[in-house]
ZAGU-41985 format. One record per atom (N, C-alpha, C): residue in three letters; x, y, z. Coordinates in steps of 0.1 Angstrom, whole numbers, padded with zeros to 4 digits. Example, Ala and Ser with C-alpha at 12.3 -4.5 7.8 and 13.67 -1.06 7.14 Angstrom:
REM residues 2
ALA, 0132, -0057, 0078;
ALA, 0123, -0045, 0078;
ALA, 0132, -0033, 0078;
SER, 0128, -0022, 0071;
SER, 0137, -0011, 0071;
SER, 0129, 0000, 0079;
//
This chain:
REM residues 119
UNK, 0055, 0027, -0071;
UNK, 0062, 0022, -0059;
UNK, 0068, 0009, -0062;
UNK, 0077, 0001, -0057;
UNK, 0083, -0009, -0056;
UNK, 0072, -0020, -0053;
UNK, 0082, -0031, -0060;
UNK, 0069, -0048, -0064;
UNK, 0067, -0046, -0043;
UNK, 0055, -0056, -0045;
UNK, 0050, -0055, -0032;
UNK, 0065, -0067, -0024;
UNK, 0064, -0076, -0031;
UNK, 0079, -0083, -0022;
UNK, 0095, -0078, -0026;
UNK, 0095, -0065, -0024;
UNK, 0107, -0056, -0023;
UNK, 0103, -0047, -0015;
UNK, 0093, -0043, -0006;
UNK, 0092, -0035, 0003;
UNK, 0097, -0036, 0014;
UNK, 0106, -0048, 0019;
UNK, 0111, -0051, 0028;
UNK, 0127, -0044, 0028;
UNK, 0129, -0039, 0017;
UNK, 0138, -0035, 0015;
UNK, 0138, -0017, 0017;
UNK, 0129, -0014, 0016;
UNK, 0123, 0003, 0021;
UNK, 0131, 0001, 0038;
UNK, 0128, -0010, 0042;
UNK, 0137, -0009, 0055;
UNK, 0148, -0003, 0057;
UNK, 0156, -0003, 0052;
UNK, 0168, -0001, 0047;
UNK, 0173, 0016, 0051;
UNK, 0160, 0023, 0048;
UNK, 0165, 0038, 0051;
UNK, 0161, 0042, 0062;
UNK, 0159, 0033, 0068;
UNK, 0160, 0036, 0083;
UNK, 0170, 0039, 0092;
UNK, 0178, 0034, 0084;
UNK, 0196, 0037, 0086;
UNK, 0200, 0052, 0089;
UNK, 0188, 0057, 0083;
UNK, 0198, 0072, 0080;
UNK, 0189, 0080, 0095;
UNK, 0181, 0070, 0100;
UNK, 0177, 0081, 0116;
UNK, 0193, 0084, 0122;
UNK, 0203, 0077, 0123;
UNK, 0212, 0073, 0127;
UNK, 0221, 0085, 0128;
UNK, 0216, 0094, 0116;
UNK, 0219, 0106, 0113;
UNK, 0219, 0118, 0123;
UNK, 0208, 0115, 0128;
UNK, 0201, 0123, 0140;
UNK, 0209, 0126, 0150;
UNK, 0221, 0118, 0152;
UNK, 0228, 0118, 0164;
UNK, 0239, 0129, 0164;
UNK, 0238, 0129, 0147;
UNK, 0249, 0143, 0144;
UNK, 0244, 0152, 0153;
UNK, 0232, 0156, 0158;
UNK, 0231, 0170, 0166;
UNK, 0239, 0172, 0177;
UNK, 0241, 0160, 0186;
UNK, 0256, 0160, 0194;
UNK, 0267, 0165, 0190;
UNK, 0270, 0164, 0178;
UNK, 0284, 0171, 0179;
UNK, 0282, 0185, 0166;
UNK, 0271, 0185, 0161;
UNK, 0271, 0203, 0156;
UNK, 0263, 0208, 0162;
UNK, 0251, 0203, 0170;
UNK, 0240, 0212, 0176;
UNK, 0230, 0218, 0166;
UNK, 0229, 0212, 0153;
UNK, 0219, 0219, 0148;
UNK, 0204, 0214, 0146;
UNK, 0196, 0219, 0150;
UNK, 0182, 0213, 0148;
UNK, 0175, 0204, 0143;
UNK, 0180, 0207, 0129;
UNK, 0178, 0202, 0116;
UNK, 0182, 0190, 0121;
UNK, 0190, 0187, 0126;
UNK, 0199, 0175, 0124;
UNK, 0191, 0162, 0134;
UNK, 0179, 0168, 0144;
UNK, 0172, 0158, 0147;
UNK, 0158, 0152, 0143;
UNK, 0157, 0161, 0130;
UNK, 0146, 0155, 0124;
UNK, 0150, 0143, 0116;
UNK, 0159, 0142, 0115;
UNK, 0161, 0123, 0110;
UNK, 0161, 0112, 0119;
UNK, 0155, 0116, 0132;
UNK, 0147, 0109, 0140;
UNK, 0141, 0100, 0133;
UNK, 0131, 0107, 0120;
UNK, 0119, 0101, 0114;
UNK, 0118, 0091, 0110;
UNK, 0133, 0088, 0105;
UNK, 0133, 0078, 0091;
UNK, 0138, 0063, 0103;
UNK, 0139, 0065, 0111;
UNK, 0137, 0051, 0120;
UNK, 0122, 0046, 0121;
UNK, 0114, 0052, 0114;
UNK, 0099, 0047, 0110;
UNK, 0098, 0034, 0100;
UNK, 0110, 0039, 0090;
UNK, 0112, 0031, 0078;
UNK, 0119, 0011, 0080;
UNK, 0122, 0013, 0094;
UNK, 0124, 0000, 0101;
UNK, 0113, -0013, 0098;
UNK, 0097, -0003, 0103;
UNK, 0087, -0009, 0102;
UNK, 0086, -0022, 0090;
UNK, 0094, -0015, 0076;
UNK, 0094, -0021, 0064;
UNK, 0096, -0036, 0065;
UNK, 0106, -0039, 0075;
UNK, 0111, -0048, 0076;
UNK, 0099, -0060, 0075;
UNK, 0090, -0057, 0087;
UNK, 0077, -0064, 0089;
UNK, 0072, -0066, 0080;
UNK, 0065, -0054, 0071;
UNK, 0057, -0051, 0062;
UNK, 0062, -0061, 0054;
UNK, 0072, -0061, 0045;
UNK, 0077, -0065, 0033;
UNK, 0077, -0083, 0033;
UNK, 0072, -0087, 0049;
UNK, 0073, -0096, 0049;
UNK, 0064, -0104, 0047;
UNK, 0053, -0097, 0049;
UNK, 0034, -0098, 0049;
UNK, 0027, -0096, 0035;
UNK, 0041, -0084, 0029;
UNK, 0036, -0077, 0017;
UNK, 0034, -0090, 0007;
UNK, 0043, -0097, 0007;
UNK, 0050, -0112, -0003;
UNK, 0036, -0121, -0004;
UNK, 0029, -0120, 0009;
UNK, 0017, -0132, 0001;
UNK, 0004, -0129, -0004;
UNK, -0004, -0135, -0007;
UNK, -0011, -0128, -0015;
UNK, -0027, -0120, -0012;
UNK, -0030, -0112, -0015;
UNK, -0042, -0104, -0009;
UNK, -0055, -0103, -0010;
UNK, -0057, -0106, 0003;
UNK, -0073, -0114, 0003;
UNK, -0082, -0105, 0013;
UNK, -0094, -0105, 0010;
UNK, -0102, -0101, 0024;
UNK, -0098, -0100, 0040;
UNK, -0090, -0107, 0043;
UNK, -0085, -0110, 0056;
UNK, -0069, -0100, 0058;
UNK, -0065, -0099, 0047;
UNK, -0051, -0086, 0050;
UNK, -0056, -0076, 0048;
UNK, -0067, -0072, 0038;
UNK, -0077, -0057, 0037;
UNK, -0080, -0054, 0053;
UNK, -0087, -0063, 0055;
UNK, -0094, -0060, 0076;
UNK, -0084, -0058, 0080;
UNK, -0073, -0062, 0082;
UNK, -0059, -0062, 0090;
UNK, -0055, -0051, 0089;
UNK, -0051, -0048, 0076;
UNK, -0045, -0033, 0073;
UNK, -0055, -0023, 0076;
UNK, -0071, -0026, 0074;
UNK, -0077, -0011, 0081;
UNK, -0076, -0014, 0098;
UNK, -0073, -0022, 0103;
UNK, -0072, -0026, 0122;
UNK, -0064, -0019, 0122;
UNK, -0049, -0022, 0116;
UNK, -0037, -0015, 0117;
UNK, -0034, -0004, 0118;
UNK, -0041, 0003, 0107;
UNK, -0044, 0018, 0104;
UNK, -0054, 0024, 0116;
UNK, -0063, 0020, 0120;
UNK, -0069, 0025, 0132;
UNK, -0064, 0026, 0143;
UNK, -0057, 0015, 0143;
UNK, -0049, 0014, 0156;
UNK, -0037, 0028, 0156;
UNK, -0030, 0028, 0147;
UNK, -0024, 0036, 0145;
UNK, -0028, 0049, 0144;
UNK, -0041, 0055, 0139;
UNK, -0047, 0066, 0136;
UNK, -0050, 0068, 0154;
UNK, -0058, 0061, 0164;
UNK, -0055, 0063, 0178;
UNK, -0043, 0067, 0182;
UNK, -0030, 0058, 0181;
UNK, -0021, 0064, 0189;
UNK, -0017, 0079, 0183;
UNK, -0018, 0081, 0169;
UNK, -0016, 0098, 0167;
UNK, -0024, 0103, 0171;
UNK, -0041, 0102, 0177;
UNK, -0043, 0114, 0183;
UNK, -0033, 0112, 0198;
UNK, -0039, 0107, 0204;
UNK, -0029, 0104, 0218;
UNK, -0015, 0113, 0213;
UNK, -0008, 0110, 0208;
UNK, 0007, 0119, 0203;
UNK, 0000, 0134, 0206;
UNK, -0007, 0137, 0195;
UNK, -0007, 0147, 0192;
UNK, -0013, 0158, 0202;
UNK, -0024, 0150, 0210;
UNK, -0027, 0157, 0221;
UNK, -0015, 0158, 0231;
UNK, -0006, 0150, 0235;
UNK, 0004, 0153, 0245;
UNK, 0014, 0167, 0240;
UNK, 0013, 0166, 0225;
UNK, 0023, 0172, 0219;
UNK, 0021, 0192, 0221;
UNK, 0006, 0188, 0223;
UNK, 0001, 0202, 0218;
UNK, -0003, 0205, 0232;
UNK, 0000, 0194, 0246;
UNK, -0002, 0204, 0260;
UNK, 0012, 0207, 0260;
UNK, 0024, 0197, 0258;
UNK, 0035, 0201, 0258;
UNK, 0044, 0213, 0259;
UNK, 0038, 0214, 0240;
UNK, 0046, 0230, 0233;
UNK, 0044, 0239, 0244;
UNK, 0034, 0246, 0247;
UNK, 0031, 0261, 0256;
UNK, 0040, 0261, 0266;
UNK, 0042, 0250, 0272;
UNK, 0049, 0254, 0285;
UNK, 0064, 0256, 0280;
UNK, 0069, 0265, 0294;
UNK, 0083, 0275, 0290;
UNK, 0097, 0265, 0292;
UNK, 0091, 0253, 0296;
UNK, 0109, 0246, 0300;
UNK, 0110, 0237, 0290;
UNK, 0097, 0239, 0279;
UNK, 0104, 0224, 0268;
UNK, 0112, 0234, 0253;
UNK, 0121, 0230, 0253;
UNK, 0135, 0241, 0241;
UNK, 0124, 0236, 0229;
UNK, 0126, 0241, 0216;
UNK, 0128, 0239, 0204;
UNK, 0136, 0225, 0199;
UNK, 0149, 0224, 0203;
UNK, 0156, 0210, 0204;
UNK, 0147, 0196, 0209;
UNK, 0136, 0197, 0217;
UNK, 0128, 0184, 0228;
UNK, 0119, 0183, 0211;
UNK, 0114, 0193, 0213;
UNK, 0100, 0193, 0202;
UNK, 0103, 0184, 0188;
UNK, 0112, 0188, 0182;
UNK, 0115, 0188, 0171;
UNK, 0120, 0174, 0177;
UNK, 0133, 0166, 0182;
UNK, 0132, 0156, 0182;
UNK, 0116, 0142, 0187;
UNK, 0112, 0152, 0196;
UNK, 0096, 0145, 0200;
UNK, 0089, 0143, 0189;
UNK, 0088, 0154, 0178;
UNK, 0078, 0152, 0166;
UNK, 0085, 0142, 0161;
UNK, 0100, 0139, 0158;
UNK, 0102, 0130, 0146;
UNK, 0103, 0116, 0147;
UNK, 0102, 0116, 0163;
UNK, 0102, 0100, 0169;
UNK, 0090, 0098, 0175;
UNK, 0077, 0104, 0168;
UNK, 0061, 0102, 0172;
UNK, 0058, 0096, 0160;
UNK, 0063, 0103, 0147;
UNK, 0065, 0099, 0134;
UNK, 0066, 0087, 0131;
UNK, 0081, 0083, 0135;
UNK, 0088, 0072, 0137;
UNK, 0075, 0059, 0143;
UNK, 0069, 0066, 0155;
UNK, 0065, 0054, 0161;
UNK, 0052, 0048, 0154;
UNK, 0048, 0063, 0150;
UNK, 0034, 0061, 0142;
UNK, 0039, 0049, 0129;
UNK, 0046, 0053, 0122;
UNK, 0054, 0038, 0110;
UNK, 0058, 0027, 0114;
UNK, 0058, 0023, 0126;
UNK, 0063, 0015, 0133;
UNK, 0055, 0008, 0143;
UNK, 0043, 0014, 0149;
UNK, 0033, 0006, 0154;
UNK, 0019, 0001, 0141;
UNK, 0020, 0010, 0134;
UNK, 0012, 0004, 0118;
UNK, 0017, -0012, 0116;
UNK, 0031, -0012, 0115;
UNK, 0036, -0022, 0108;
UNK, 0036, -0037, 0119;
UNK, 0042, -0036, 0134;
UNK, 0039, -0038, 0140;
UNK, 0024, -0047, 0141;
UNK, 0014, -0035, 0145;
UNK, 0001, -0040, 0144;
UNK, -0005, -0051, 0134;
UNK, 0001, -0049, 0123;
UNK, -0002, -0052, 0112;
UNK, 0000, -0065, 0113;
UNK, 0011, -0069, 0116;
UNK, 0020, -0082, 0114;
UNK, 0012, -0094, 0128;
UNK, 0010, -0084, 0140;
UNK, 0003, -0089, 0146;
UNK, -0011, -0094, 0142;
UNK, -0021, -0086, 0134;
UNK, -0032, -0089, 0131;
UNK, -0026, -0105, 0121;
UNK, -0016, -0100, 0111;
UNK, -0020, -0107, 0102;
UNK, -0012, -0125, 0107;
UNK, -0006, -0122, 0116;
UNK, -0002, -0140, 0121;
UNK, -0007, -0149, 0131;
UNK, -0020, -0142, 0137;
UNK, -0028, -0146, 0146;
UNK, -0039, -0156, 0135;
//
């Protein structure tokens, strides 16, 4: 993987959720799972926390972070899974829903993270 003060730069491909929007004008499915990579935003944070150096006190942070995060996917996932069954949500809702739960799950990690670690 890249030096830990270059992961800010992982940010970067977040650009390509942007992508996603193509499904407006082809209508293809596919085209909203690049929802996802708006997760990769997170980096931005991350890369900035990544740069100092690593001690007992960013280890606790990153597992807070990670739990914290590990909560909100179940929460996701249970909404996701009363969701599906019912007859008025398309294939189009879903598939964009999954790739911007993704998204948030990368993005409240990083988030959290930054919170833990500047307090």
């Amino acid at each position: 993987m890249a030096s830990k003060k270059n992961l800010k730069y992982l940010g970067f491909i977040g650009f390509f959720g942007f992508m996603g929007f193509q499904y407006f004008r082809d209508y293809n499915i596919a085209s909203l799972s690049y929802f996802a990579f708006f997760g990769f935003f997170g980096y931005f944070w991350i890369g900035k926390i990544a740069a100092e150096m690593i001690d007992e006190h960013y280890l606790e942070n990153s597992r807070r972070a990670k739990a914290f995060g590990f909560n909100l996917a179940v929460v996701e996932f249970i909404v996701l899974y009363l969701i599906a069954p019912l007859s008025f949500v398309s294939k189009e809702f879903l598939t964009a829903i999954t790739a911007l739960c993704f998204a948030s799950l990368l993005i409240a990690y990083a988030i959290a993270f930054y919170i833990y670690e500047k307090r």
